[in-house]
N, C-alpha and C positions, 0 to 999 in steps of 0.2 A: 397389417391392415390391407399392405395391397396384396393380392396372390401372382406365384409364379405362373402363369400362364405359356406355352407353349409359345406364343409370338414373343413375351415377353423375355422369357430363355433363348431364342433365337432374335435379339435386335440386332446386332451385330450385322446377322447374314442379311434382315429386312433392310439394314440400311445399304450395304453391300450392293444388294440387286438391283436397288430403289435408284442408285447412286448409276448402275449398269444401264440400266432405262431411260437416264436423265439424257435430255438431249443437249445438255451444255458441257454436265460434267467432263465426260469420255476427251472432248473435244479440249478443254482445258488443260486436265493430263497431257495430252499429247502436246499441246503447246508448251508446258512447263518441261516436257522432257524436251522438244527441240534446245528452248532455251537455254538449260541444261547441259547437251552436248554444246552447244555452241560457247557457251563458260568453260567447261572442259578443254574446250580447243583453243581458247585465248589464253587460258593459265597454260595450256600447253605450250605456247606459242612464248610469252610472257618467259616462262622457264629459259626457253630455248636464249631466247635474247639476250638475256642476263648473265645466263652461261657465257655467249660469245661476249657481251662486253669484258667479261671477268680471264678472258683469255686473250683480248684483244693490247696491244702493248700500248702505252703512253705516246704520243707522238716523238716525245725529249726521244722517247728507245728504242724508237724503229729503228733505226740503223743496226742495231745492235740485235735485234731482236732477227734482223734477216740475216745479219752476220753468222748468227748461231743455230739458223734455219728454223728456229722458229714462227717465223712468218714467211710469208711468199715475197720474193722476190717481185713479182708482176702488181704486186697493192695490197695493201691492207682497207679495207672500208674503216673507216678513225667511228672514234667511241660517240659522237657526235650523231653522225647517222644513227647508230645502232640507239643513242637515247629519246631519237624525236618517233623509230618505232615503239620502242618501248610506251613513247609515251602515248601514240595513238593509242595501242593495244589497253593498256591501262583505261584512257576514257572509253574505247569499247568495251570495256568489262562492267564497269559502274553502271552504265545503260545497262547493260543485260541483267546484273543483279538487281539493278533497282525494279526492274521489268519482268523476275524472277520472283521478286517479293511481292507485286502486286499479283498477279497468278497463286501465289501460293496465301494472296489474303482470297482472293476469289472462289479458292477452290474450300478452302475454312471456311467461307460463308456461305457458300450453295450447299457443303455437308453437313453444317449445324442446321440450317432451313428444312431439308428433308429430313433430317434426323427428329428435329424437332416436329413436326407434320407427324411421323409415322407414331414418336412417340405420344404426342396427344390423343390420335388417333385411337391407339390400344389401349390406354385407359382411360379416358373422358368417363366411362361408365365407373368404373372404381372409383376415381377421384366424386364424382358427382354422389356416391354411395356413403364415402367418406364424410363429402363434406357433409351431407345430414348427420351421421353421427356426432361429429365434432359440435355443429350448432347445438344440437340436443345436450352433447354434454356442456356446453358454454351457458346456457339456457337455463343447467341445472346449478351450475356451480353460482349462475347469479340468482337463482331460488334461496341458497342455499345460504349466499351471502344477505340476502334481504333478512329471513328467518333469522339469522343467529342476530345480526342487528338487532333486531326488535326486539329480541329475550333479554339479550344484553343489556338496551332501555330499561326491560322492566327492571332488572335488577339496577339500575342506579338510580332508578326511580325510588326504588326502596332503600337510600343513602348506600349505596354501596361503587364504591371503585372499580372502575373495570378497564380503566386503564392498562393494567396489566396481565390482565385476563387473557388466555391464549384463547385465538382465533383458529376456524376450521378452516372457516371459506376463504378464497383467491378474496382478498381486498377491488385487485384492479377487473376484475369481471363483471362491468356494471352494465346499463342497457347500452349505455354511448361506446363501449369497449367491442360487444356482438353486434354491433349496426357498424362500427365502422370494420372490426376484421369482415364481416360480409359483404360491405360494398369494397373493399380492396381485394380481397383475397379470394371471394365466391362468386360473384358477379361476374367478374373476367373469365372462369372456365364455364359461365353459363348457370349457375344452379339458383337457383330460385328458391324463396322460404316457403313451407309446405303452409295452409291455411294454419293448423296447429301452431307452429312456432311461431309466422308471425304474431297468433292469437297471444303465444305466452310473451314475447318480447313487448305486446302492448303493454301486457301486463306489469311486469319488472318495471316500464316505465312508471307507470302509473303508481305502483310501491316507492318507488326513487322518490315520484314528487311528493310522495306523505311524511318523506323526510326519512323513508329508511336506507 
């Protein structure tokens, strides 16, 4: 129903340039890559730290541990220091990722906005071509449903069952079923009922209330 269209085969790139244009986006990137680096560099950092606690000897073992020249003789920094940096680093990291996630909801939502924009954009006329179709077939099928109703009447008007009688038409296709998918579902991209359908949707009503 909808056609591939040349914009529509290249959305990708429309949103890409669209995205290039924005004057927020570019500048959000680039924040998220600062960011970015800057987590890089504390988990670097972070590594670093934990390495030296993991080399740094117990207090009980220093002596032992200069004895055997594995530590400096001139001091050791004790594991104490090494965990209150640790532990700054750590809470500057949380900031930066929490700070990292908001950028990266930001940047999710200024691409679905454009995205969304250029996509209405390029079909509003298709979707709006559609939607008459679909009413028209909705339109028909409760024609369709009213008719076999009423034959159906007449045969059990003539003692006959029809309980069991298989049916053609959509049951749920009534006038209250196309009044409401049109004000939910058509209305919101604009499309309007042509004077005809409104004409036939009177109609169907008007068959409902005679009891079909």
């Amino acid at each position: 129903m909808f056609s591939k269209k040349p914009q529509e085969v290249a959305f990708r790139n429309q949103i890409d340039a669209a995205l290039d244009a924005d004057a927020d986006y570019p500048e959000l990137l680039k924040r998220r890559a600062n960011v970015g680096t800057e987590i890089k560099n504390g988990e670097d950092e972070l590594a670093d730290l934990l390495g030296r606690v993991a080399a740094t000897p117990d207090p009980k073992n220093e002596a032992a541990a200069i004895a055997s020249g594995v530590a400096s003789a001139s001091g050791v920094i004790d594991r104490a220091t090494y965990r209150e940096e640790i532990q700054a680093v750590n809470s500057r990291l949380v900031v930066l990722r929490d700070a990292a996630g908001q950028i990266d909801t930001q940047i999710r939502d200024r691409k679905n906005e454009i995205g969304k924009g250029i996509y209405e954009t390029g079909i509003r006329e298709e979707q709006l071509a559609a939607a008459e179709k679909t009413v028209d077939f909705l339109l028909d099928m409760g024609a369709l449903r009213v008719e076999e109703h009423r034959r159906l009447m007449e045969v059990q008007t003539a003692g006959i069952n029809v309980l069991a009688m298989p049916r053609i038409a959509i049951r749920v296709i009534t006038a209250a079923f196309v009044d409401e998918y049109f004000r939910n579902q058509l209305q919101p991209i604009g499309y309007k009922l042509s004077d005809a359908q409104a004409a036939r949707l009177a109609g169907l009503k008007q068959a409902e209330a005679r009891g079909a």
